[in-house]
N, CA, C and O atoms as a printed pandas DataFrame, in Angstrom:
     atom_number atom_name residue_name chain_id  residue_number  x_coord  y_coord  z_coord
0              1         N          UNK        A               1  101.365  -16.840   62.909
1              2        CA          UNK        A               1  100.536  -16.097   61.997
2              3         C          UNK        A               1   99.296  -15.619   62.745
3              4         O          UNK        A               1   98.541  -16.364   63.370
4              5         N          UNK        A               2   99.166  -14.304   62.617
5              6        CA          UNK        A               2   97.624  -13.962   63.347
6              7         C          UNK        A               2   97.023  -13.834   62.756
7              8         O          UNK        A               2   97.314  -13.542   61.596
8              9         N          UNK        A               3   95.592  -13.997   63.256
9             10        CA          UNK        A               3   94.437  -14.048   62.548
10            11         C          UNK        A               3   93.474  -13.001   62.636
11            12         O          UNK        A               3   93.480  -12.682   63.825
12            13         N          UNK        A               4   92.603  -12.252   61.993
13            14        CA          UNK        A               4   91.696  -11.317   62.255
14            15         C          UNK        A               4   90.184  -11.478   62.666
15            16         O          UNK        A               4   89.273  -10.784   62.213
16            17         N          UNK        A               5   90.044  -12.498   63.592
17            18        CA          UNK        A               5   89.469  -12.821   64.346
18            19         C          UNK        A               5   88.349  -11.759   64.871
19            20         O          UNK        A               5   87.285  -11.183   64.645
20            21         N          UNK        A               6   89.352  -11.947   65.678
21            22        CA          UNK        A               6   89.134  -10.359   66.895
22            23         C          UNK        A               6   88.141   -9.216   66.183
23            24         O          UNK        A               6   87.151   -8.652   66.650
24            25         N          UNK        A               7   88.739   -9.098   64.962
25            26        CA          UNK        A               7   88.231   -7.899   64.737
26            27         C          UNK        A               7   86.707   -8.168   64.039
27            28         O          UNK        A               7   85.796   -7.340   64.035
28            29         N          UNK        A               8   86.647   -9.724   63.366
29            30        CA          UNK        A               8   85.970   -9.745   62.933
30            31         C          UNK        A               8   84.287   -9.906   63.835
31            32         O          UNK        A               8   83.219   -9.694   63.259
32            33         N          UNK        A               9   84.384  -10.249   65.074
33            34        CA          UNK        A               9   83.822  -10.833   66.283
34            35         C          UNK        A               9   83.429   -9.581   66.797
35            36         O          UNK        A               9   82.388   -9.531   67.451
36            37         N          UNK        A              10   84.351   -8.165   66.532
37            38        CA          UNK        A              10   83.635   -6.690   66.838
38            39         C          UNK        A              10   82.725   -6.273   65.772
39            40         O          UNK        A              10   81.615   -5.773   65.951
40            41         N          UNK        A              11   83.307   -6.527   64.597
41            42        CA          UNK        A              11   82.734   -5.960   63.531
42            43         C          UNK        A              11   81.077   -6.483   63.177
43            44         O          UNK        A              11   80.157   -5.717   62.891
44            45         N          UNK        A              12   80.992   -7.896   63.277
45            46        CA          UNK        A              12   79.502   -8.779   63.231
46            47         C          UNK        A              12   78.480   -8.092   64.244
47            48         O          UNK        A              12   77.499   -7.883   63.529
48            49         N          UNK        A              13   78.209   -7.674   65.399
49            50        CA          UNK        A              13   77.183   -7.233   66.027
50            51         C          UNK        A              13   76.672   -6.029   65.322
51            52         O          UNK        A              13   75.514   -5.833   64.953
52            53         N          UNK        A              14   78.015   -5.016   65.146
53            54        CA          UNK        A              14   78.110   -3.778   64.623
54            55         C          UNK        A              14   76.834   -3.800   63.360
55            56         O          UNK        A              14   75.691   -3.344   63.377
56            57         N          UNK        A              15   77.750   -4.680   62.098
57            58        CA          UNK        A              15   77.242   -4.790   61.198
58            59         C          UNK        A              15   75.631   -5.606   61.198
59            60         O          UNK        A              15   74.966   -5.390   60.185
60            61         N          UNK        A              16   75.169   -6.264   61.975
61            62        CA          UNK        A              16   73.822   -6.664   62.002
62            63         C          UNK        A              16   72.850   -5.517   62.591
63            64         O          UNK        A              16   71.826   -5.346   61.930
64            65         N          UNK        A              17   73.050   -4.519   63.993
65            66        CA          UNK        A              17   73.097   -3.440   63.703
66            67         C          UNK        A              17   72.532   -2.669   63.131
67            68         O          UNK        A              17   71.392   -2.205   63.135
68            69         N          UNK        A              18   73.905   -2.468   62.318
69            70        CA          UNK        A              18   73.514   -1.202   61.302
70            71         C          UNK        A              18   72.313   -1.646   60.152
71            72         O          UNK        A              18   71.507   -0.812   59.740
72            73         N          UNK        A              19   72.309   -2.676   59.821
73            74        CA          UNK        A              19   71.306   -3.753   58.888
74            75         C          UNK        A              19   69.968   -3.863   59.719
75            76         O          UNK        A              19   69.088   -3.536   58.922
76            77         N          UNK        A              20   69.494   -4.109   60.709
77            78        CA          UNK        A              20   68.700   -3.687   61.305
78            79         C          UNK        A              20   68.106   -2.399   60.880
79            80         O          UNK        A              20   67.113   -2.284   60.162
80            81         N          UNK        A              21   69.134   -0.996   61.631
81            82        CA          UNK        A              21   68.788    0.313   61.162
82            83         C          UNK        A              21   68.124    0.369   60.440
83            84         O          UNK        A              21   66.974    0.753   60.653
84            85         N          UNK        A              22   68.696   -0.101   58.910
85            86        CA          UNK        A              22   68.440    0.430   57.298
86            87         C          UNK        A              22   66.931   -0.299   57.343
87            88         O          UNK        A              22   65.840    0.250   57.189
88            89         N          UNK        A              23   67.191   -1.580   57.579
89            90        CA          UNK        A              23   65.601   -2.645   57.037
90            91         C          UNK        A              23   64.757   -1.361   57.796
91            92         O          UNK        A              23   64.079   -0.513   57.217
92            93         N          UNK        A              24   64.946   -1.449   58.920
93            94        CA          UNK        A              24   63.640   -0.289   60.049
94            95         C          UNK        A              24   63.345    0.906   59.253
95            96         O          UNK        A              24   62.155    1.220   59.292
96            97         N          UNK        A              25   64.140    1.700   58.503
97            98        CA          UNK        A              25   64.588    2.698   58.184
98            99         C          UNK        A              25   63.512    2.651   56.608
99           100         O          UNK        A              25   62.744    3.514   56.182
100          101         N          UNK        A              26   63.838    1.377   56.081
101          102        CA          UNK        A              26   62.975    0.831   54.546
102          103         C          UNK        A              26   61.541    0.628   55.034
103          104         O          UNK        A              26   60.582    0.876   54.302
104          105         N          UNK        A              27   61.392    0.111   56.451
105          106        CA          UNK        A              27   59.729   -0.591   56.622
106          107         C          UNK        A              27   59.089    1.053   57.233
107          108         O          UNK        A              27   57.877    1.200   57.076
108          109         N          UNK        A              28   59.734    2.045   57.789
109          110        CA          UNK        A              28   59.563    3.346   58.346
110          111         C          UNK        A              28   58.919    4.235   57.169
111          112         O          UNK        A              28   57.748    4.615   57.128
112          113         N          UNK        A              29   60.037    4.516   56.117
113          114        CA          UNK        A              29   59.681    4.831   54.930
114          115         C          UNK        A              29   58.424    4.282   53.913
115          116         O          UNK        A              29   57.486    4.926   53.443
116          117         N          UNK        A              30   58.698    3.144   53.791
117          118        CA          UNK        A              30   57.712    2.773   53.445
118          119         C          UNK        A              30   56.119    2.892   53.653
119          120         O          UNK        A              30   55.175    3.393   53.042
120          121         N          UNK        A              31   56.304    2.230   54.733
121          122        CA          UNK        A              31   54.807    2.879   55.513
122          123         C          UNK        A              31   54.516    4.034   55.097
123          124         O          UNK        A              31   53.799    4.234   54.116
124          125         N          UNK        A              32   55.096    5.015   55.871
125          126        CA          UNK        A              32   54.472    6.359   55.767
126          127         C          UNK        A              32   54.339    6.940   54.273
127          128         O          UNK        A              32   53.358    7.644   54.032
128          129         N          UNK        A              33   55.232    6.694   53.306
129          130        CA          UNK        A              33   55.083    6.846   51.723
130          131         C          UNK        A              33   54.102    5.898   50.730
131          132         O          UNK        A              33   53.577    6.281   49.684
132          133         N          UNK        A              34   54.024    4.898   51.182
133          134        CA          UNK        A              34   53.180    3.913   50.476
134          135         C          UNK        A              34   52.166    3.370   51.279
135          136         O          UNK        A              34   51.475    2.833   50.412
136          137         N          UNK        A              35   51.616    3.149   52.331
137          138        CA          UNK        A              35   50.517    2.820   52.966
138          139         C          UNK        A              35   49.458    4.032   53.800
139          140         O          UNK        A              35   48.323    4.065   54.276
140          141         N          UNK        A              36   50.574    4.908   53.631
141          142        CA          UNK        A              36   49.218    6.257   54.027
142          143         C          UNK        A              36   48.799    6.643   52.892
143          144         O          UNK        A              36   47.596    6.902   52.908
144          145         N          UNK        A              37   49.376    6.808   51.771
145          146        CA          UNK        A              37   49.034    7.071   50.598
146          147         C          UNK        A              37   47.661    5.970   50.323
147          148         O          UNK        A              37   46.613    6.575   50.097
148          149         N          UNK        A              38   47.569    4.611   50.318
149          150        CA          UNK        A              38   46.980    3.875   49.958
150          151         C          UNK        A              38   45.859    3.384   50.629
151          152         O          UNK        A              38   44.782    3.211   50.058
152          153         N          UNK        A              39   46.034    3.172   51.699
153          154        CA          UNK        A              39   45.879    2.810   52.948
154          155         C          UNK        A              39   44.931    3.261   53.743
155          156         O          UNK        A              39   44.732    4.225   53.003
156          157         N          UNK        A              40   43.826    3.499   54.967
157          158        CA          UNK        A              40   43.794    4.454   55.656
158          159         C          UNK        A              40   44.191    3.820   57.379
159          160         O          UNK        A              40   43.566    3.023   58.078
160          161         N          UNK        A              41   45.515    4.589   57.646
161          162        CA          UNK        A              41   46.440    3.688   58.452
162          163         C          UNK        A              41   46.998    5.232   58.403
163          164         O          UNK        A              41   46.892    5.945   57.406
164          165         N          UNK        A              42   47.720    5.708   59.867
165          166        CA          UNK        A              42   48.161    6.487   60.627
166          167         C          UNK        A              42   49.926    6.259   60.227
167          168         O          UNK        A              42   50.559    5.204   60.203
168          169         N          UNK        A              43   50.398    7.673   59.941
169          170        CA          UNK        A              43   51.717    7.319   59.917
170          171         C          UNK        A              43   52.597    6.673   61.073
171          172         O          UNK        A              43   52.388    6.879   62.268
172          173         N          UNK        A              44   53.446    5.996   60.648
173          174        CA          UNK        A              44   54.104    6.071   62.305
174          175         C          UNK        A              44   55.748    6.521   62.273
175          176         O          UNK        A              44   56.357    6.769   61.232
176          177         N          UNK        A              45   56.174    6.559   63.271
177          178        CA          UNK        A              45   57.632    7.117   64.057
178          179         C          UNK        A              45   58.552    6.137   63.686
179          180         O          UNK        A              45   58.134    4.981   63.621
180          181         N          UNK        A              46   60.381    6.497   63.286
181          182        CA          UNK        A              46   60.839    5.471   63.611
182          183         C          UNK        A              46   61.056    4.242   64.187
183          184         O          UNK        A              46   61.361    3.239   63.543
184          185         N          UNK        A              47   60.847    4.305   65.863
185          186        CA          UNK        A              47   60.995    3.439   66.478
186          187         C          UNK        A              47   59.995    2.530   66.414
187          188         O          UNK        A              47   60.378    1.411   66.755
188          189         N          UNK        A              48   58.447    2.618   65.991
189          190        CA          UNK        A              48   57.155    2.141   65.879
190          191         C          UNK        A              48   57.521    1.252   64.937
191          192         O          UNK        A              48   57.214    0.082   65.163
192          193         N          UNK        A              49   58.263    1.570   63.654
193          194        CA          UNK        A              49   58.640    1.182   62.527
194          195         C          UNK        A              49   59.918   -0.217   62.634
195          196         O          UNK        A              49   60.062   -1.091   61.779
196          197         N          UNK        A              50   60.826   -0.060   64.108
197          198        CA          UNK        A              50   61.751   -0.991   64.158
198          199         C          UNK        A              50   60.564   -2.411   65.035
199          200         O          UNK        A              50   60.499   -3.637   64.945
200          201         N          UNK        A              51   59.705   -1.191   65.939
201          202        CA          UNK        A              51   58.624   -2.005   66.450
202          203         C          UNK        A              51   57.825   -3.625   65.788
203          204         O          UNK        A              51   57.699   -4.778   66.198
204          205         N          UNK        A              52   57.468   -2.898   64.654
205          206        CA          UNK        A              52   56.493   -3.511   63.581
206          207         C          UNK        A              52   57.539   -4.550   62.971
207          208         O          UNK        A              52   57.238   -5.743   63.008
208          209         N          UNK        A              53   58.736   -4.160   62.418
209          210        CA          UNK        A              53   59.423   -5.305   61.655
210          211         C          UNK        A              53   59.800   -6.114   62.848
211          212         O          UNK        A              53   59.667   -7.323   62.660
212          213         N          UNK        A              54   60.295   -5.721   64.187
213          214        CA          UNK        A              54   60.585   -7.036   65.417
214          215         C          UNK        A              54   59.329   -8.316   64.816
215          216         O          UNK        A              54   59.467   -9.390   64.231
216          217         N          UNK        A              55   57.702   -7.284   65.481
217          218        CA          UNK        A              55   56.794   -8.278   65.715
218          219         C          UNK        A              55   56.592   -9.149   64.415
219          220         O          UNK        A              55   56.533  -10.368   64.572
220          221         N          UNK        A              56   56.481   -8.624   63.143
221          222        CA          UNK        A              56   56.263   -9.393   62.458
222          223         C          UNK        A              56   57.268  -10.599   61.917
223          224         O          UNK        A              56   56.895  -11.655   61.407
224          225         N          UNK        A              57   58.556  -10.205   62.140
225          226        CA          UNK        A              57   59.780  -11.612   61.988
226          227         C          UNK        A              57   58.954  -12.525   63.444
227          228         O          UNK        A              57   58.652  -13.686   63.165
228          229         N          UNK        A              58   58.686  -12.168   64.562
229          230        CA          UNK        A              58   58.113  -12.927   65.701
230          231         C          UNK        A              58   57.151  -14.102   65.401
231          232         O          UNK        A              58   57.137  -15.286   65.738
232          233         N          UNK        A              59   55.981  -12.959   64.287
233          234        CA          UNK        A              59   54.439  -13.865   64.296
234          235         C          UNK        A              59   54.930  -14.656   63.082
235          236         O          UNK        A              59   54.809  -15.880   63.042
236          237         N          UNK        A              60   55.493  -13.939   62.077
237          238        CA          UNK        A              60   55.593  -14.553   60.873
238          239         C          UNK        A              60   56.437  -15.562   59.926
239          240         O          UNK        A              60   56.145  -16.232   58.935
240          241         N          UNK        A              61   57.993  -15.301   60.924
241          242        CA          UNK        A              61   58.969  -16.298   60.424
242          243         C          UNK        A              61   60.145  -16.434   61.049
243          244         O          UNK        A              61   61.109  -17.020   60.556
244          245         N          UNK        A              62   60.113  -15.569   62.859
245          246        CA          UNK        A              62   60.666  -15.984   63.025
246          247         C          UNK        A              62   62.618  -15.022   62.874
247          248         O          UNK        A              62   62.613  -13.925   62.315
248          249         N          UNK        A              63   63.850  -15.517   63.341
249          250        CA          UNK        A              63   64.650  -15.266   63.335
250          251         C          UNK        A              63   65.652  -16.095   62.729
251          252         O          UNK        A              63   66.858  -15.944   62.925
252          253         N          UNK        A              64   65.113  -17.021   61.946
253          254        CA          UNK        A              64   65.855  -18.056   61.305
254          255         C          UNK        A              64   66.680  -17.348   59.450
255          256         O          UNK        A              64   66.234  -16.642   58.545
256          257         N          UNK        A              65   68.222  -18.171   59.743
257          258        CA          UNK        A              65   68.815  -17.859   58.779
258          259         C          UNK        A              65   69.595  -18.919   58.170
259          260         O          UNK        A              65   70.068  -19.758   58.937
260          261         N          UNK        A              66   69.858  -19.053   56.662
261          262        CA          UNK        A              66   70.129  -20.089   56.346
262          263         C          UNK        A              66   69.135  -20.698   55.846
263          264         O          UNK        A              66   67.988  -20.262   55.948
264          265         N          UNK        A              67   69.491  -21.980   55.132
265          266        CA          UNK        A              67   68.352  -23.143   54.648
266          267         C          UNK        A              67   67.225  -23.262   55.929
267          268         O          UNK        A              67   67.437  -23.168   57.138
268          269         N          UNK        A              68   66.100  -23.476   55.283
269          270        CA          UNK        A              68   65.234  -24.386   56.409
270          271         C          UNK        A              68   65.498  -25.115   56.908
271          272         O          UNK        A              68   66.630  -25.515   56.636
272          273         N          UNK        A              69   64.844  -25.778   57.857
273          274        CA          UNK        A              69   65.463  -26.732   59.185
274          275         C          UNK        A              69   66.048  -28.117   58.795
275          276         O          UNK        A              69   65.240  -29.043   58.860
276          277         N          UNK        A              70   66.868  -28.315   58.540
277          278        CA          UNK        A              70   67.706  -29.568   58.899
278          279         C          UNK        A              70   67.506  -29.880   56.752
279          280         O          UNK        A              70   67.387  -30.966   56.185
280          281         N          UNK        A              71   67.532  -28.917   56.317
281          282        CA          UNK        A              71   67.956  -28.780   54.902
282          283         C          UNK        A              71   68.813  -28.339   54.240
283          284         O          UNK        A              71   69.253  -27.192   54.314
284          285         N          UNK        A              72   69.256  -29.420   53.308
285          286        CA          UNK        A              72   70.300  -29.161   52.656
286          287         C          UNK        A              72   70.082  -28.214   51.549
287          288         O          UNK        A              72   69.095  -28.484   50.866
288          289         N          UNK        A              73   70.875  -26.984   51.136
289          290        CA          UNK        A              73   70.665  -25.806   50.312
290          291         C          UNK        A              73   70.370  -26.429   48.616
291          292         O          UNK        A              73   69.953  -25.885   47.594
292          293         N          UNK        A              74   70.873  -27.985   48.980
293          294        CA          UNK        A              74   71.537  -28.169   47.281
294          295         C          UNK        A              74   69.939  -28.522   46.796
295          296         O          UNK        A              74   69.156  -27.917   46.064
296          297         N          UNK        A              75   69.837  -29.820   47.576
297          298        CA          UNK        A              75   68.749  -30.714   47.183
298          299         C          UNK        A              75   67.143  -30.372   48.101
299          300         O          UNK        A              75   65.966  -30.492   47.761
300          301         N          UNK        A              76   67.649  -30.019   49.071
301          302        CA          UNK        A              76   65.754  -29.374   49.354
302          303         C          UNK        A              76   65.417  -30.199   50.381
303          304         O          UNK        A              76   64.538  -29.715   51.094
304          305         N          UNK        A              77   66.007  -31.834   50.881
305          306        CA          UNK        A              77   65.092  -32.861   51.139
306          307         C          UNK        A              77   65.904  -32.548   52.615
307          308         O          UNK        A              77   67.051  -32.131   52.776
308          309         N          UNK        A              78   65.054  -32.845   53.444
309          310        CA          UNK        A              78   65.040  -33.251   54.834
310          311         C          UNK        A              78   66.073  -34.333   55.345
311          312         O          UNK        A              78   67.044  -34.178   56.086
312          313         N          UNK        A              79   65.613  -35.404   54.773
313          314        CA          UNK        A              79   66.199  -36.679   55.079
314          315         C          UNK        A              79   67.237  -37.176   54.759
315          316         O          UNK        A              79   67.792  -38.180   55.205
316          317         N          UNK        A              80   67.652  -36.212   53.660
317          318        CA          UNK        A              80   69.157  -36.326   52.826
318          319         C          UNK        A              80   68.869  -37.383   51.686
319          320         O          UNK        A              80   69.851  -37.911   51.165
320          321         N          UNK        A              81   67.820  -37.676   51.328
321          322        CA          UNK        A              81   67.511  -38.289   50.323
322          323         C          UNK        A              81   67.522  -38.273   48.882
323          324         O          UNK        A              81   66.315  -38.240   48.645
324          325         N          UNK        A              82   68.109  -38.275   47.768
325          326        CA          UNK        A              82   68.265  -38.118   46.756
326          327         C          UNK        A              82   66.656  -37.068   46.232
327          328         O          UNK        A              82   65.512  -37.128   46.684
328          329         N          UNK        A              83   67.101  -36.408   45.405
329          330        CA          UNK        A              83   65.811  -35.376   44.893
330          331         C          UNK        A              83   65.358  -36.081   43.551
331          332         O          UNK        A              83   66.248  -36.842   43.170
332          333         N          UNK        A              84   64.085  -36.071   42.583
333          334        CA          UNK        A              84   64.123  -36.897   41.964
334          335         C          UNK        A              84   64.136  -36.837   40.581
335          336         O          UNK        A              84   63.288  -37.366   39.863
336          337         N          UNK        A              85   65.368  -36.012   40.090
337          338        CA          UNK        A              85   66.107  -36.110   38.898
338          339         C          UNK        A              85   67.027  -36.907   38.958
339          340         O          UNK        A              85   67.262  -37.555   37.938
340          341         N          UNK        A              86   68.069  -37.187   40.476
341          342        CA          UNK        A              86   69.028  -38.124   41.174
342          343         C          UNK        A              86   68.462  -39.393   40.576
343          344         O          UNK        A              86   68.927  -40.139   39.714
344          345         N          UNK        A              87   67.155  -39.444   41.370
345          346        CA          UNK        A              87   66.663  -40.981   41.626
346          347         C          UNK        A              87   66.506  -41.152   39.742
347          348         O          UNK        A              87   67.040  -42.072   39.122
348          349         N          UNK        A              88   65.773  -40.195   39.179
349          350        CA          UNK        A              88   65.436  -40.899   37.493
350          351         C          UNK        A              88   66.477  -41.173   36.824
351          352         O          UNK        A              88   66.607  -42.097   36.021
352          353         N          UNK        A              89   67.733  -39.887   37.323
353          354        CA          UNK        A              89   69.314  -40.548   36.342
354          355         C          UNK        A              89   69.601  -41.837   36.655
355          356         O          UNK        A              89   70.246  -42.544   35.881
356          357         N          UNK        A              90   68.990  -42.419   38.236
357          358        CA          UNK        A              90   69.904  -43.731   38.255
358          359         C          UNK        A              90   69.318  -44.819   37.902
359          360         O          UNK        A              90   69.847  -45.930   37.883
360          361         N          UNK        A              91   67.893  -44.483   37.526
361          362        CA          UNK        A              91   66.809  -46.075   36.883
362          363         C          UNK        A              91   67.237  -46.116   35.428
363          364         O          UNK        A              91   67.866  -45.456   34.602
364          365         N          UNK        A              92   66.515  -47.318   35.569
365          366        CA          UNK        A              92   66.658  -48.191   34.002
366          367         C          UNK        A              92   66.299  -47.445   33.354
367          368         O          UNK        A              92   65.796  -46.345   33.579
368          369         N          UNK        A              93   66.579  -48.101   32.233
369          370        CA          UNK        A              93   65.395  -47.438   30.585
370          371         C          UNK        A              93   64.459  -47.637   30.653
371          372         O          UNK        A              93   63.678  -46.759   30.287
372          373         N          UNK        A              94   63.711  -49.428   31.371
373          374        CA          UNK        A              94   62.549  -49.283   31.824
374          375         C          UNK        A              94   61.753  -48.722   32.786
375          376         O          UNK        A              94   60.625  -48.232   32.742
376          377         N          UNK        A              95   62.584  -48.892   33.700
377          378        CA          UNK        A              95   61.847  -48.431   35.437
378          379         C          UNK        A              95   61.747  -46.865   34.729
379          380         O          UNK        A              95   60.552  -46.602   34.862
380          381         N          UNK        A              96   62.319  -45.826   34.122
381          382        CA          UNK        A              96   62.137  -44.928   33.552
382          383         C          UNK        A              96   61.234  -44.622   32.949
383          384         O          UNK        A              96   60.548  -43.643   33.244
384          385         N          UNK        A              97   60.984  -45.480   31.828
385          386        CA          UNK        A              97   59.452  -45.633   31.326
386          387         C          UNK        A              97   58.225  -46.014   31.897
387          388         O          UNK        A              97   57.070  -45.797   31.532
388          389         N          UNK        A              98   58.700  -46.637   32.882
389          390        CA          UNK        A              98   57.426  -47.016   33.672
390          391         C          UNK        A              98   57.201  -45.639   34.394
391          392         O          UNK        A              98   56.300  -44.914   33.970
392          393         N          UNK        A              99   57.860  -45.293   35.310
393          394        CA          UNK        A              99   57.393  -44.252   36.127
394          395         C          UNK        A              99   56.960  -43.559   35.203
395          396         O          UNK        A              99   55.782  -43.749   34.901
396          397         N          UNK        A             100   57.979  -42.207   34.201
397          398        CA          UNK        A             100   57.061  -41.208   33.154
398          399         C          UNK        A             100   55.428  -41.728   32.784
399          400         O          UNK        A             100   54.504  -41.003   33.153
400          401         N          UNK        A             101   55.145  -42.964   32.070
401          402        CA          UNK        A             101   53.892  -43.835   31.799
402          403         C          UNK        A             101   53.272  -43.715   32.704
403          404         O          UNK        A             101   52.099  -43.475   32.422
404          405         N          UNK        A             102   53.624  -43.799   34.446
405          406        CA          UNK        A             102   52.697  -43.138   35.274
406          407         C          UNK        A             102   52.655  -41.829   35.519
407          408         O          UNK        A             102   51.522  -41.432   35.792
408          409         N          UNK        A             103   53.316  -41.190   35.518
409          410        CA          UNK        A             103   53.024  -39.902   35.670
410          411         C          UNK        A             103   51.709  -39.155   34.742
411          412         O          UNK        A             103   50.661  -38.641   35.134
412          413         N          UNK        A             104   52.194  -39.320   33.540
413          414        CA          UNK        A             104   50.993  -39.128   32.493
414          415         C          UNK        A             104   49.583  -40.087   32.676
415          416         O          UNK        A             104   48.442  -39.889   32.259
416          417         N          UNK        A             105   50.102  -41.102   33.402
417          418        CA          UNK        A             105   48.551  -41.243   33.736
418          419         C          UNK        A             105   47.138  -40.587   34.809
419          420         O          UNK        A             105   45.916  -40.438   34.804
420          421         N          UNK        A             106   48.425  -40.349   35.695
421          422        CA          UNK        A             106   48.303  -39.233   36.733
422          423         C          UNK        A             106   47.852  -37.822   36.852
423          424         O          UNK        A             106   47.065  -37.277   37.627
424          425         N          UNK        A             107   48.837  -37.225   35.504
425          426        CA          UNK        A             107   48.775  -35.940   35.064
426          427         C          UNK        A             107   47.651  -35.916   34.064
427          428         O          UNK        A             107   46.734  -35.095   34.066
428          429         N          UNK        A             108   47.792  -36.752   33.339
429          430        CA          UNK        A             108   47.453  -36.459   31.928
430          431         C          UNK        A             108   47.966  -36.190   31.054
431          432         O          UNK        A             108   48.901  -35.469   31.400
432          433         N          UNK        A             109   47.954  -36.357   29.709
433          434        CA          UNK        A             109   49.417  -36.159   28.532
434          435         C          UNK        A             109   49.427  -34.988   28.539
435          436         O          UNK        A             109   48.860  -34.725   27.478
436          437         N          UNK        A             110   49.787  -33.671   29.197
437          438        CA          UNK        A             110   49.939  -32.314   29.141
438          439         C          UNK        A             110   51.488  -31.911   28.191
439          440         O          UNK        A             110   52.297  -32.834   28.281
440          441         N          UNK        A             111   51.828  -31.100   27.608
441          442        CA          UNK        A             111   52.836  -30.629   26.875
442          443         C          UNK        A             111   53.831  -29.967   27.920
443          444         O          UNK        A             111   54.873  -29.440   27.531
């Protein structure tokens, strides 16, 4: 049985790419339609425009995809640790009451 592999391994660069293009193409547009308008800031050129979105994924967040680092999508926690609706389904009726009883002492009786 073959697999479409191959094609798919051509098709991924392609398609990030062309996704590139468009984002450059949205931050290009943009600019020059909504920040010269608003703004007082110099239009700029396509390529200035693929320029600007590089540096700012650089200064600002980076090339990362997927969950944050060493996080699980479901629960959020780092450590793989139960999140804490987990932890309250599995306490008592008391240990339940106790914690809520602190919380509101904490919080304050808010609605």
């Amino acid at each position: 049985m073959r697999t479409h592999y191959g094609r798919r391994r051509f098709f991924f660069p392609l398609f990030i790419l062309l996704a590139l293009l468009a984002v450059s193409f949205a931050v290009y547009w943009l600019w020059n339609n909504v920040l010269v308008a608003v703004v007082p800031v110099k239009s700029v050129t396509y390529w200035q425009a693929v320029g600007l979105l590089i540096l700012s994924r650089i200064l600002l967040g980076g090339f990362k995809f997927g969950p944050p680092a060493g996080r699980s999508p479901l629960d959020g926690r780092p450590d793989g640790s139960p999140n804490w609706r987990e932890k309250l389904r599995h306490m008592s009726d008391e240990d339940r009451q106790k914690f809520k009883s602190e919380w509101k002492k904490r919080c304050g009786d808010k609605p």
